[in-house]
C-alpha positions as CSV (number, residue, x, y, z in Angstrom):
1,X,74.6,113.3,74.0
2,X,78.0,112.9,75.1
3,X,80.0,115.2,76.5
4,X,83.2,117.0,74.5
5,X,85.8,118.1,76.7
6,X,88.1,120.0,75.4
7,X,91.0,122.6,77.6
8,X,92.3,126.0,75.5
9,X,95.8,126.2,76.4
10,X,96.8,129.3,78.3
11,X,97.4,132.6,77.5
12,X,99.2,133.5,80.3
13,X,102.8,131.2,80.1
14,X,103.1,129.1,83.1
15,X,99.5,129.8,84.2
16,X,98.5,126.0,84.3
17,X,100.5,125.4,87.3
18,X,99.3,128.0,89.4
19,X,97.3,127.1,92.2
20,X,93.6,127.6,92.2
21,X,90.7,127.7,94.2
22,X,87.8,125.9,94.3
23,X,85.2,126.3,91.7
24,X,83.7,129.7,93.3
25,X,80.5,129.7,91.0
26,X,79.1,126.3,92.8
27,X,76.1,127.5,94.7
28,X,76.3,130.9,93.9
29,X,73.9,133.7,93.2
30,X,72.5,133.8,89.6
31,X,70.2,135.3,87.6
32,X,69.8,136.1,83.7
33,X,68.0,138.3,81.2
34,X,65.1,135.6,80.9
35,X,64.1,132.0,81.7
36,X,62.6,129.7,79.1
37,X,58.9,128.6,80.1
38,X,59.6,128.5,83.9
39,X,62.1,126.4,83.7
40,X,65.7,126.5,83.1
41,X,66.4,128.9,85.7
42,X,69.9,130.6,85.9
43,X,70.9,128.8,89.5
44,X,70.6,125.5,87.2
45,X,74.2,126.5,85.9
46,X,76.0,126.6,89.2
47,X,74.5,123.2,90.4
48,X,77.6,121.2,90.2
49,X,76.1,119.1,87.8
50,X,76.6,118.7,84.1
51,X,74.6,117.0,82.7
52,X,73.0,118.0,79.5
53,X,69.2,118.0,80.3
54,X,68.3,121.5,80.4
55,X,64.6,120.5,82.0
56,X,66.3,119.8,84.8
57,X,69.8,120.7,85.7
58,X,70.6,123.7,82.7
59,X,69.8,127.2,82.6
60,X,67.9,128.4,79.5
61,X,66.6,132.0,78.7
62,X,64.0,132.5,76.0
63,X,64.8,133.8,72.5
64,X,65.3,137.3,72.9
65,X,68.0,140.1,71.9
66,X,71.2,139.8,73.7
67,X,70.3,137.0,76.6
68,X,72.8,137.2,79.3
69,X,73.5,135.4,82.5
70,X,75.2,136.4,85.4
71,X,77.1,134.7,88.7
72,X,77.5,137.1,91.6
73,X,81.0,135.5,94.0
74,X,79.9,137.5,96.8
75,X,83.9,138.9,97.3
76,X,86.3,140.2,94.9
77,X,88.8,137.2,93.7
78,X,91.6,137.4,90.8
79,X,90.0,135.3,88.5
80,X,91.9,133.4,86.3
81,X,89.5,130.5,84.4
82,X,85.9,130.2,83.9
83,X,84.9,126.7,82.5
84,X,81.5,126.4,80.1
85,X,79.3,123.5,79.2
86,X,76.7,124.2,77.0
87,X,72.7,123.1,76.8
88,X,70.9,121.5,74.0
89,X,72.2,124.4,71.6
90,X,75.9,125.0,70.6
91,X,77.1,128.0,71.9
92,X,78.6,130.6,69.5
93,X,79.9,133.9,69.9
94,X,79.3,134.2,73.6
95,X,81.5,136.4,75.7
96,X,82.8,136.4,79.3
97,X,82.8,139.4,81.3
98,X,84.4,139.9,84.4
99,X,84.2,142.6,87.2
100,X,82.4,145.0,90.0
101,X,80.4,146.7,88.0
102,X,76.5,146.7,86.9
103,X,76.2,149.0,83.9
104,X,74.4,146.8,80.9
105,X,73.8,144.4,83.6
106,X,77.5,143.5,84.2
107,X,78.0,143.0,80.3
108,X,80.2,146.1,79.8
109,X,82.6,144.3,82.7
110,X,85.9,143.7,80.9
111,X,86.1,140.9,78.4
112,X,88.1,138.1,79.6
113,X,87.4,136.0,76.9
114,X,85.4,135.0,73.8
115,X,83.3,132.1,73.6
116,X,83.7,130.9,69.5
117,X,82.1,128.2,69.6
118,X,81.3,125.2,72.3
119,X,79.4,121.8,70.3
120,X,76.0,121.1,72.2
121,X,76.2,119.4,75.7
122,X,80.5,120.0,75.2
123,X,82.5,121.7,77.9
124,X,85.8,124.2,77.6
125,X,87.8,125.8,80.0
126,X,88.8,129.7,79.3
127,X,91.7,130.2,80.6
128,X,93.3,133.9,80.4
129,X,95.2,136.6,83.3
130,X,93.9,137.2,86.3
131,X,91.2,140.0,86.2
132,X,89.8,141.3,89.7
133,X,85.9,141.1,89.5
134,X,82.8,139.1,91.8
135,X,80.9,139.2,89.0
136,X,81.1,136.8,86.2
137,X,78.9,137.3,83.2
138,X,78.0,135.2,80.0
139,X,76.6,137.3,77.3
140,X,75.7,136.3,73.5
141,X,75.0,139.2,71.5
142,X,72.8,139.2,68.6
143,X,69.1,139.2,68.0
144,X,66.6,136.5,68.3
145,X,69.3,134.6,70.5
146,X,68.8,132.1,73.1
147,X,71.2,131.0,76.1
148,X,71.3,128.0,77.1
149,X,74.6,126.5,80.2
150,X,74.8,123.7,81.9
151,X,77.4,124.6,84.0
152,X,79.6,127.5,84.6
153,X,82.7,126.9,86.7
154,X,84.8,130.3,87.9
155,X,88.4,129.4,89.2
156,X,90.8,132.4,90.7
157,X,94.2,132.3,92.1
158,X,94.5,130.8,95.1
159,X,95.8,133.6,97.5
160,X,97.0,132.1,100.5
161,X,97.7,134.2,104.0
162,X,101.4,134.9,104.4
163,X,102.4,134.0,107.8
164,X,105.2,136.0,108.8
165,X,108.4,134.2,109.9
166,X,110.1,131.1,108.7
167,X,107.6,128.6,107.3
168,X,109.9,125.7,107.4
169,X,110.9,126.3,111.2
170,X,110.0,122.9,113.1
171,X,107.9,121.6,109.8
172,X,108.5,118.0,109.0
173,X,112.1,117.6,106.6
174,X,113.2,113.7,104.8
175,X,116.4,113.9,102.9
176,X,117.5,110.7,100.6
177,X,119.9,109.2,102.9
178,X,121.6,110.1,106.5
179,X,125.4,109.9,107.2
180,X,125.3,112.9,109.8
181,X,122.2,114.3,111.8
182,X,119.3,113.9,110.5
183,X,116.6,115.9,108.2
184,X,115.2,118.2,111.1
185,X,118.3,119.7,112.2
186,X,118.3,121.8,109.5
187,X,115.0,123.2,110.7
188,X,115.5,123.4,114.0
189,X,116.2,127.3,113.9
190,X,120.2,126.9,114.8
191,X,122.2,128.4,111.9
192,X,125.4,126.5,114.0
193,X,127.8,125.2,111.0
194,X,128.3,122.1,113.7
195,X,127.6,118.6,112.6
196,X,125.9,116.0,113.9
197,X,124.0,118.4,116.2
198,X,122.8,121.5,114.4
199,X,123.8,119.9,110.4
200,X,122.5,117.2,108.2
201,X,124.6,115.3,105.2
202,X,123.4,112.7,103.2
203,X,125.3,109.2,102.1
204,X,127.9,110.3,98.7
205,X,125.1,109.3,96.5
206,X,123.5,110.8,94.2
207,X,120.3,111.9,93.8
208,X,121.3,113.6,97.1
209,X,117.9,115.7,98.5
210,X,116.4,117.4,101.5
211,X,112.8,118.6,101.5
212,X,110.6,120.3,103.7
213,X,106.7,120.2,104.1
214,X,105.3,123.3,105.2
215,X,101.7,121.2,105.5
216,X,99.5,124.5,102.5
217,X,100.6,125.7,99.8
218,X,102.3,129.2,100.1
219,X,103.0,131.5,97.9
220,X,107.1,132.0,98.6
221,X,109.1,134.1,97.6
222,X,112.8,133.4,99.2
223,X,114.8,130.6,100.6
224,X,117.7,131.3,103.4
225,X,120.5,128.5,103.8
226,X,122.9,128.0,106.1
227,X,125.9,125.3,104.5
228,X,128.0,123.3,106.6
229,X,131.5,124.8,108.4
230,X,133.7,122.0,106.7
231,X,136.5,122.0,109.2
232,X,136.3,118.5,110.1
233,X,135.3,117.5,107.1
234,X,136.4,119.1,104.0
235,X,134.0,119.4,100.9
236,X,131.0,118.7,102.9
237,X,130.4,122.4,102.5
238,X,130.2,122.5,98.7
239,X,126.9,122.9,97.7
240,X,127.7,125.2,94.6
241,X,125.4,124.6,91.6
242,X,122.6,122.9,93.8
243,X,118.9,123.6,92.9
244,X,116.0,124.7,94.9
245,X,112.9,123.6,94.0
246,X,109.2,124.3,95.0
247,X,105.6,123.1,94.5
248,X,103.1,120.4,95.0
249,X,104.3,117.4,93.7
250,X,105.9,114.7,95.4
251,X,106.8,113.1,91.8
252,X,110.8,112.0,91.7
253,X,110.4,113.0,95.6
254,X,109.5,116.5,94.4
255,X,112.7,116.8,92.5
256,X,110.8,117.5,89.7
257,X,109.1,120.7,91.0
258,X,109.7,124.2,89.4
259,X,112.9,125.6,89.6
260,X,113.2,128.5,91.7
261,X,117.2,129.5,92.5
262,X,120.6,128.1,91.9
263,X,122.4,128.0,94.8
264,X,125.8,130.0,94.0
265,X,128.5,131.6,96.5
266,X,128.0,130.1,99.9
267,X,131.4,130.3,101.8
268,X,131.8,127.4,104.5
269,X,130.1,127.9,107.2
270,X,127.9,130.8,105.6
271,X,124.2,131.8,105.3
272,X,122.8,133.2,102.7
273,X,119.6,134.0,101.1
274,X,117.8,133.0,97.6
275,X,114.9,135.8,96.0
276,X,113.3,134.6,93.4
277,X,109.7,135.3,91.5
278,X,107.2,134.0,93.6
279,X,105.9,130.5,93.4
280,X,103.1,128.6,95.2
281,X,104.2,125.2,96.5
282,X,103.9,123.4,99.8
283,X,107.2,121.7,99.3
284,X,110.5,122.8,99.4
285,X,113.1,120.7,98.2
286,X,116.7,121.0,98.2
287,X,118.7,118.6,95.5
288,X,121.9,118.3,95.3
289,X,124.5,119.0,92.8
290,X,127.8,116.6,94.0
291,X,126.7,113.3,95.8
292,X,127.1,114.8,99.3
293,X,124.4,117.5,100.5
294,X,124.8,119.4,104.0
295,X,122.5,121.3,104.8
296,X,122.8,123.2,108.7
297,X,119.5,125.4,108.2
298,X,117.0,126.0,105.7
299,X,114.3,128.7,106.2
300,X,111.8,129.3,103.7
301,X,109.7,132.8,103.3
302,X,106.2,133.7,101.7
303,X,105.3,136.7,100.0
């Protein structure tokens, strides 16, 4: 039978671009409240594979009241989606449980979502707020019920290691055209409002941009700039109304990215740094707001 694939849109706004690990489940320790004739065992469901045959690569207790099966993640994670596809019987009513605890088995973990109904050999992601927990439970109460999963993916937030100190010191910069400089002055760690040694400007044409690569993804949380003196050259300096943006997409040269400050009140020649809700990106880009963009440093922060 083929397989349904159907996504639940988040409950959490702004959740689907979060960055997430891994599926955490694949390979993992499992067990469950019963196994169907010797075969179906729970592992089956943390294969990697799947495919709707529950001889061979689903799990499948026997009938029984209130089967369960369980994951154990080894470590605590924020776990944000857990993704389902079923056996040879539609799933109905099941719930996910999430947590550190083994009382009921890990069933009376906190609910992080309900399963209403997933079509036979048909897959769904659950996607809901991060909730702490290594264990990851599927439970189907009611009597005379029987459990059957193909696969059970568990996804948490991906939690990178903050290193301290500028990220974007010495990382690789491009910007969309060169008139003065080039892209790495402005991470070269010289906050010297001096052009062409120490500053970078593009060509008077828009889209103007600079972006950094800081190689992972981080989770930042505040951008420091340094504009350009403008003795010499008056206006190069205005970068009022510019836009930093972060993520992971090089789409539109990563212009397109989320949206993390406006750049307002920079006096010539001035640094000044940008706080902002944290984001996870690997890119950093700077786009311009007038055709010219001078940038003389940009550091870039984690959380």
């Amino acid at each position: 039978m083929g397989v349904l694939v159907m996504l639940l849109l988040s409950l959490l706004p702004g959740l689907c671009e979060a960055v997430l690990t891994k599926n955490l489940a694949l390979g993992a320790s499992a067990v469950q409240s019963s196994t169907y004739n010797s075969i179906g065992m729970a592992y089956e469901a943390v294969d990697g594979k799947r495919d709707t045959n529950y001889k061979h690569t689903c799990s499948q207790t026997a009938i029984q009241n209130n089967p369960w099966w369980r994951v154990d993640l080894m470590k605590v994670y924020h776990i944000t989606r857990v993704t389902i596809t079923s056996g040879e019987d539609q799933i109905s009513g099941a719930q996910i449980h999430i947590g550190n605890g083994w009382t009921n088995n890990g069933n009376s973990n906190q609910l992080a979502a309900t399963v209403w109904s997933i079509p036979s050999g048909g897959t769904i992601s659950f996607d809901f707020t991060p909730i702490e927990g290594r264990y990851v439970n599927i439970f189907l109460p009611g009597m005379h019920r029987a459990l059957s999963l193909c696969e059970v993916e568990v996804f948490a937030e991906y939690d990178p290691t903050c290193v301290p100190g500028n990220l974007a010191l010495g990382a690789r910069a491009v910007q969309s055209s060169i008139i003065l400089g080039n892209a790495q002055n402005v991470v070269d760690g010289n906050r010297g409002p001096r052009e062409p040694r120490s500053c970078s400007c593009t060509k008077p044409v828009r889209p103007s941009w600079w972006r950094v690569d800081l190689k992972k993804v981080y989770k930042l949380k505040k951008v420091t700039i340094t504009v350009h003196g403008g003795q010499r050259h008056p206006g190069l300096e205005d970068i009022e109304g510019s836009l930093i943006r972060i993520g992971n997409s090089l789409e539109n040269n990563g212009n397109n990215n989320p949206l993390a400050a406006v750049i307002k009140n920079i006096p010539p020649g001035a640094t000044k740094t940008f706080e902002f809700a944290p984001i996870y990106g690997r890119y950093v880009n700077i786009v311009g707001k007038t055709p010219y963009l001078c940038l003389c440093e940009v550091e870039v922060y984690c959380w």
